[in-house]
N, C-alpha and C positions, 0 to 999 in steps of 0.2 A: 170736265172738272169745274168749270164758272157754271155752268148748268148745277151744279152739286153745293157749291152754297150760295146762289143765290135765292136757295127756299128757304124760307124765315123758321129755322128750326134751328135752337142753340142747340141741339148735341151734333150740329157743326162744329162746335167750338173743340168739344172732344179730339174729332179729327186733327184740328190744328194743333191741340197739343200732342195730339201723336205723331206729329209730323216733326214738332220742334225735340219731343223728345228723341225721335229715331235719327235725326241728324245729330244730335249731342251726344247720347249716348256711341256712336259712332265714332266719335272722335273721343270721348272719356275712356270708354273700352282698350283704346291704343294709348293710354297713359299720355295727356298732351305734355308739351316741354313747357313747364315753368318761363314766365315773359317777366319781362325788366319792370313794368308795371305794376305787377300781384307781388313781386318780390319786397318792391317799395312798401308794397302796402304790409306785409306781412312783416317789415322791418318795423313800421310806424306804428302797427298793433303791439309789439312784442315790446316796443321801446317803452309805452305808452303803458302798459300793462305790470311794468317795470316800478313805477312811480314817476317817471318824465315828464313833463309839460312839452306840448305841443307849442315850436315856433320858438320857447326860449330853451327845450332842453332837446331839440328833436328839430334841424333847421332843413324847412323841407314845406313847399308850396302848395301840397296836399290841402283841400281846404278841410276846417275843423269839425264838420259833420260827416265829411267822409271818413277823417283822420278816428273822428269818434265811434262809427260805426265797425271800421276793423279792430278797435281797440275792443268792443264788445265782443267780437268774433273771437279775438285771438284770448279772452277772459274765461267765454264759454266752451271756447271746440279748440283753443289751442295754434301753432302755426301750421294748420290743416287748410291745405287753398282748395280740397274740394268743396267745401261750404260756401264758400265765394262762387264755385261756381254754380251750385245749386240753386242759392241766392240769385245767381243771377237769370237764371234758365223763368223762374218764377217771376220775377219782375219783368223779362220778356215780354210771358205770354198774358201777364196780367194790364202791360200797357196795348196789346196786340187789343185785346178784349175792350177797353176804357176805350179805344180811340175807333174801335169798330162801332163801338155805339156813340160817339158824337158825329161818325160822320151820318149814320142812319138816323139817332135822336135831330139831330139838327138839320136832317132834311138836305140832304149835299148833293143830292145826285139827280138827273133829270125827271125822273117822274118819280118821285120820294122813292124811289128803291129801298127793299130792306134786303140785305145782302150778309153774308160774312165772307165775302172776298176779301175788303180791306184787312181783316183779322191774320187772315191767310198767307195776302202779300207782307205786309209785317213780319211775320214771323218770317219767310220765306227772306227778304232782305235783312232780316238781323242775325243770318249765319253766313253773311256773305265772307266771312273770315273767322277762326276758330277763336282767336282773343277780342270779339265782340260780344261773345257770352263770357266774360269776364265782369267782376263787381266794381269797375270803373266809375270813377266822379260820374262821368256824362252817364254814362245809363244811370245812374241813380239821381241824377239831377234832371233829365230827361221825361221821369213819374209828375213831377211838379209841373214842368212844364208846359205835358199833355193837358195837364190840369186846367193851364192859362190859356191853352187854345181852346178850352169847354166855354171856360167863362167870357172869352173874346167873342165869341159864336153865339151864345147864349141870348142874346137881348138885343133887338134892332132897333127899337121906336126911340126910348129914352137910354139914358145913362143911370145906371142903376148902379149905388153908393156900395152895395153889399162886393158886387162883383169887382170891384174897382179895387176895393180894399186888399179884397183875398188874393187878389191876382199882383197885386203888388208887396203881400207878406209870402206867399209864395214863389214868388221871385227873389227878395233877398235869401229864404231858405235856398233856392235852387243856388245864387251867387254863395253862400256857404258851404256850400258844397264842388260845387266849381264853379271858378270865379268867371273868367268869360260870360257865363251865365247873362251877365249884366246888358249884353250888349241885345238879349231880346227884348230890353226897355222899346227898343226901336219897334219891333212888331206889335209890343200891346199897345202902346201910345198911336200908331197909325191904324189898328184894331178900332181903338176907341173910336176914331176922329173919321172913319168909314162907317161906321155903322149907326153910331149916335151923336148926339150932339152934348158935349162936356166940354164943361167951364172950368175956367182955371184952377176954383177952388178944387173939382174931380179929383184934374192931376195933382194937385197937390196932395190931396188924399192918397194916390198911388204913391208917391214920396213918402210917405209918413208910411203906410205900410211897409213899402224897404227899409225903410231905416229901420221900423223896430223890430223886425226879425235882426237886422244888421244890429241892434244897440243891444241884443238880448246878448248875442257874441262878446260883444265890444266889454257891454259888464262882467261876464262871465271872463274874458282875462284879464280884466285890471284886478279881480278877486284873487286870480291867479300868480297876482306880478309878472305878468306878461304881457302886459297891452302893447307896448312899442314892439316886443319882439313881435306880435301879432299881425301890425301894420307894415313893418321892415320884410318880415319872412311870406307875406301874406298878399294885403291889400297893394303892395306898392309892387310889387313880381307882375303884375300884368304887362305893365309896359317895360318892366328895365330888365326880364329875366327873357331872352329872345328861346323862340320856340326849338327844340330840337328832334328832327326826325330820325324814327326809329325803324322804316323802312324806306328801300331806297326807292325814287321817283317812279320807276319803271314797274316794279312789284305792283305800289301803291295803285298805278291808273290801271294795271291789267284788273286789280281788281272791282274796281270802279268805273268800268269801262261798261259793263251789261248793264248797271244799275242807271247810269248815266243814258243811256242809249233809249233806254224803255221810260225814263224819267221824260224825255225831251219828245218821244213821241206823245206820252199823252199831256204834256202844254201844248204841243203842237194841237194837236184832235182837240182839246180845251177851250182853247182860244182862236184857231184858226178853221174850224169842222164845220164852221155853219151851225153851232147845235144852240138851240134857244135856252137860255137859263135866265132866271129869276135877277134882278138887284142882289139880293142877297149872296145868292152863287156867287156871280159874279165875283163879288166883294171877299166872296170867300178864297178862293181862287187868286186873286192877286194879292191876298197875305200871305197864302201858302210859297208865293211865289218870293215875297219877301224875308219867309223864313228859310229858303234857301241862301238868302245874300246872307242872311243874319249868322246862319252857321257857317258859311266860308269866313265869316270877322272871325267868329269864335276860335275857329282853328289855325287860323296867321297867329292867332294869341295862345296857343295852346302849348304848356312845355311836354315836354315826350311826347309828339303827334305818331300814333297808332292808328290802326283800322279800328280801333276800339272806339276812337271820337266819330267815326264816320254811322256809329249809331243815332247821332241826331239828324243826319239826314232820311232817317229810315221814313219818320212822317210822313214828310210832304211825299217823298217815294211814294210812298204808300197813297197818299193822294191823289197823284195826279195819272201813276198805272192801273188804279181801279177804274177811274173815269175813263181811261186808254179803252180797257178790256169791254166796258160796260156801256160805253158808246159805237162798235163793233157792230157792225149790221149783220151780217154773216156770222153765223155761229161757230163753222168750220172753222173759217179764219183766228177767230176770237182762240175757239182753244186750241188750235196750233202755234197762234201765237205765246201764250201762256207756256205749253210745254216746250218750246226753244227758250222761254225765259228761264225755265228751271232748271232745264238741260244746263244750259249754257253759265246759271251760277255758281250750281253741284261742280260743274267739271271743273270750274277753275278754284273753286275753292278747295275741294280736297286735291284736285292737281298740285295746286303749290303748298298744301299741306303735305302730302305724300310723298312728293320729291318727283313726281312722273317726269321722265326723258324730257317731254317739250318743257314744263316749265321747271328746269333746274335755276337757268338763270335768274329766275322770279323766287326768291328766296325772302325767310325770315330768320337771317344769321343774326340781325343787330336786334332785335325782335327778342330772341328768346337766351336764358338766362343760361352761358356756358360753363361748365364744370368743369374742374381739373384744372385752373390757369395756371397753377405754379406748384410747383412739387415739395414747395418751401410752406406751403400753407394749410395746417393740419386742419380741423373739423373741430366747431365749439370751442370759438375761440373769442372774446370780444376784438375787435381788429376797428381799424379806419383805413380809408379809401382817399386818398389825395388825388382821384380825378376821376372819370367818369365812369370806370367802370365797374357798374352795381353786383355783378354778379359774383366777385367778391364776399359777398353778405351772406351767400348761400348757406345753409349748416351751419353762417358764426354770428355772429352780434355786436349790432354798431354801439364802437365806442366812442364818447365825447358828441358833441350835436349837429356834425359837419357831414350832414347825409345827403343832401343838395350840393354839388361841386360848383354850380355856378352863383349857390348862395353864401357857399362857405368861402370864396375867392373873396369876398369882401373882406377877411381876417386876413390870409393866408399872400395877396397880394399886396399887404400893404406892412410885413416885418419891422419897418423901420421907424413902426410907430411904438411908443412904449406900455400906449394903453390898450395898444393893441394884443401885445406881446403877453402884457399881462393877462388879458381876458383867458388866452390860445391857453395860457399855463394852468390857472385854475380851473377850465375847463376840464385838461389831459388830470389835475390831481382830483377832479370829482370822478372823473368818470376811463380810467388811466386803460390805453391799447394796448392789449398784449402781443399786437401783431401791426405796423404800419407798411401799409403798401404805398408807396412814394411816387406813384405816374408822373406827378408835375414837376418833382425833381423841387419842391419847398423846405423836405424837411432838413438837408444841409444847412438851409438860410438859417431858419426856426433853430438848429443845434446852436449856431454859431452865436445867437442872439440870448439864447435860453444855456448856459452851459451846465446847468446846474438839473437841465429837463436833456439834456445828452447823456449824460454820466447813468439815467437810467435805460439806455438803449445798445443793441450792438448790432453792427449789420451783417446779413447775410450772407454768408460765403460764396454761394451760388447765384444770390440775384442780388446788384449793389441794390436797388430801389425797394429792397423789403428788411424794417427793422425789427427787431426782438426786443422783447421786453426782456433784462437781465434777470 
């Protein structure tokens, strides 16, 4: 199989989209379960599509080129989440393709190899979970990104003003899109500073590129009346809105356990194999190494942490198991190795997709979007949600702008304010629930404070925590 594409022929690439599609379609065919993630997102199109503004009518950490990008989906195709996934099956194999040619355009491998392995392994590690072909911030923040590892690559001798620029408007788009994003400042700036020699005014020009991707936003809601909600809902959630995991520890490593294992043999054979590389290499190679640190920041900062973020580390994956496979003196070896890698990702991803006997306990209960919670909650309904659980929203529609729980607590824990009170009230009269689910046990406070927004409610017979609109 590494015998098969490493002959410089693109209808390689065919193959590997036959590969990506015969594992998706795979799991599409078995109708997947709706995840808490795409739900979000199909809430925030449908809101957004509605007339609402993003962040002051819609309070939800989604950054606003992604928020804007479902709201087109949900304009053109409706709240249809196989488009999202189609969407994403393409941007896949289209970043597979882009980053197979910078590692052969830029020369990355010991004797300039032209290969489509790298294409291969990409694809082959971006299904190592079935909600990683999902149209997630990070994969779509991800296309940019590849982008800033072309241009960091690009140019040894000097610093070149054009790359500088692009690489730093491209990163605030990618930070637009998800905010983390930011924190691979740290890779381009030590890119720059290994490869070429740039002066302060350089970086400063990478500044001035983030900012005005970031200032094109920033206009764009104060036109809206939005700009503060933008920064409160938005920019300022990186550090005060702590991450929440949506599988549990044990799931998480089983699945990151192959990807990991094969990742570490080839830094090991990299760096430890005796094998001569160039400065350049080199240099390349201990970026690669630091865009691993850079995506562990990302994701300590990540709210609803999925296997779906662990699509940024597919890169460097993809980096450093090609060199693994392609520094291999034995051929035998080479593809036996290769087919235990694939073996061993297939099994455990559809294993704990499929529910197989060993991996029961490896589940995605919190992962994916449960139906039927209460018997009290009919279908197409606008409703609100007083804690975290989204799935709620299924078949109904968010009412009032409280779709983030840990963004809406800023309201909700603090009743005994009056300007508070009042914001919560004309909110409910713009935008009034015909169904509240009460998890955090607030809206007794809120009646007691509001009696005049009680007299429109009555509670459930069967469940106290669920109220009717009269």
């Amino acid at each position: 199989m590494i015998s098969f594409f490493r002959v410089n022929d693109p209808l390689r690439l065919v193959v590997v989209l036959f590969i990506l599609l015969a594992v998706r379609l795979t799991i599409v065919l078995d109708a997947p379960p709706l995840t808490i993630p795409e739900l979000n997102a199909l809430i925030i199109g449908e809101k957004m599509g509605d007339g609402y503004r993003m962040y002051a009518d819609i309070w939800d950490n989604t950054g606003p080129l992604a928020a804007g990008i479902y709201w087109v989906l949900d304009e053109l195709f409706g709240k249809v989440i196989f488009i999202h996934h189609i969407l994403a099956g393409i941007l896949i194999f289209i970043q597979a393709v882009y980053f197979n040619y910078i590692l052969t355009g830029r020369e990355q491998f010991r004797n300039r190899d032209k290969t489509y392995l790298p294409a291969f392994l990409y694809v082959i590690f971006s299904v190592i979970s079935f909600d990683m072909m999902t149209l997630s911030p990070p994969l779509i923040a991800l296309t940019l990104l590849l982008v800033i590892i072309d241009k960091v690559f690009s140019v040894n001798d000097k610093a070149n003003n054009d790359d500088i620029l692009i690489s730093g408007i491209y990163l605030g788009i990618a930070m637009m899109i998800y905010l983390p994003a930011v924190f691979f400042l740290i890779f381009i700036m030590l890119g720059f500073a290994l490869f070429r020699t740039v002066t302060f005014r350089q970086y400063m020009l990478l500044i001035y590129g983030i900012s005005f991707s970031f200032g094109v936003i920033v206009l764009y809601y104060y036109w809206k009346g939005a700009l503060e909600e933008f920064f409160t809902n938005y920019i300022f959630t990186l550090f005060s809105v702590s991450s929440t995991g949506l599988l549990n520890i044990w799931s998480l490593g089983l699945l990151v356990a192959t990807p990991i294992i094969w990742g570490c043999l080839g830094i090991l054979k990299v760096f430890f194999g005796h094998t001569s590389f160039i400065n350049y290499q080199t240099n390349c190679q201990f970026l690669m190494l630091v865009w691993f640190m850079v995506v562990t920041i990302c994701l300590v900062f990540s709210f609803r942490l999925t296997t779906a973020h662990l699509i940024l580390f597919v890169p460097a994956l993809t980096f450093f198991t090609t060199h693994y496979f392609m520094l291999i003196r034995k051929r035998f070896l080479a593809e036996l190795s290769l087919v235990l890698l694939i073996a061993s990702l297939l099994t455990v991803s559809f294993g704990m997709y499929y529910g197989v006997d060993r991996f029961q306990q490896f589940n995605y209960d919190k992962l994916i979007v449960q139906n039927n919670l209460s018997s009290s909650i009919d279908q197409s309904h606008k409703i609100l949600v007083l804690g975290e659980t989204l799935s709620y929203y299924h078949q109904n529609k968010l009412a009032t702008p409280y779709l983030n729980w840990k963004l809406a607590q800023k309201h909700f824990k603090n009743l005994h304010y009056y300007d508070i009170l009042l914001i919560i009230y004309n909110n409910f009269q713009k935008d009034k629930p015909e169904i509240i689910i009460d998890q955090a046990q607030f809206i007794p406070i809120l009646f007691k404070n509001i009696p005049i927004l009680a007299q429109d409610y009555e509670q459930d017979k069967t469940d106290e925590h669920i109220y009717h609109l009269k």
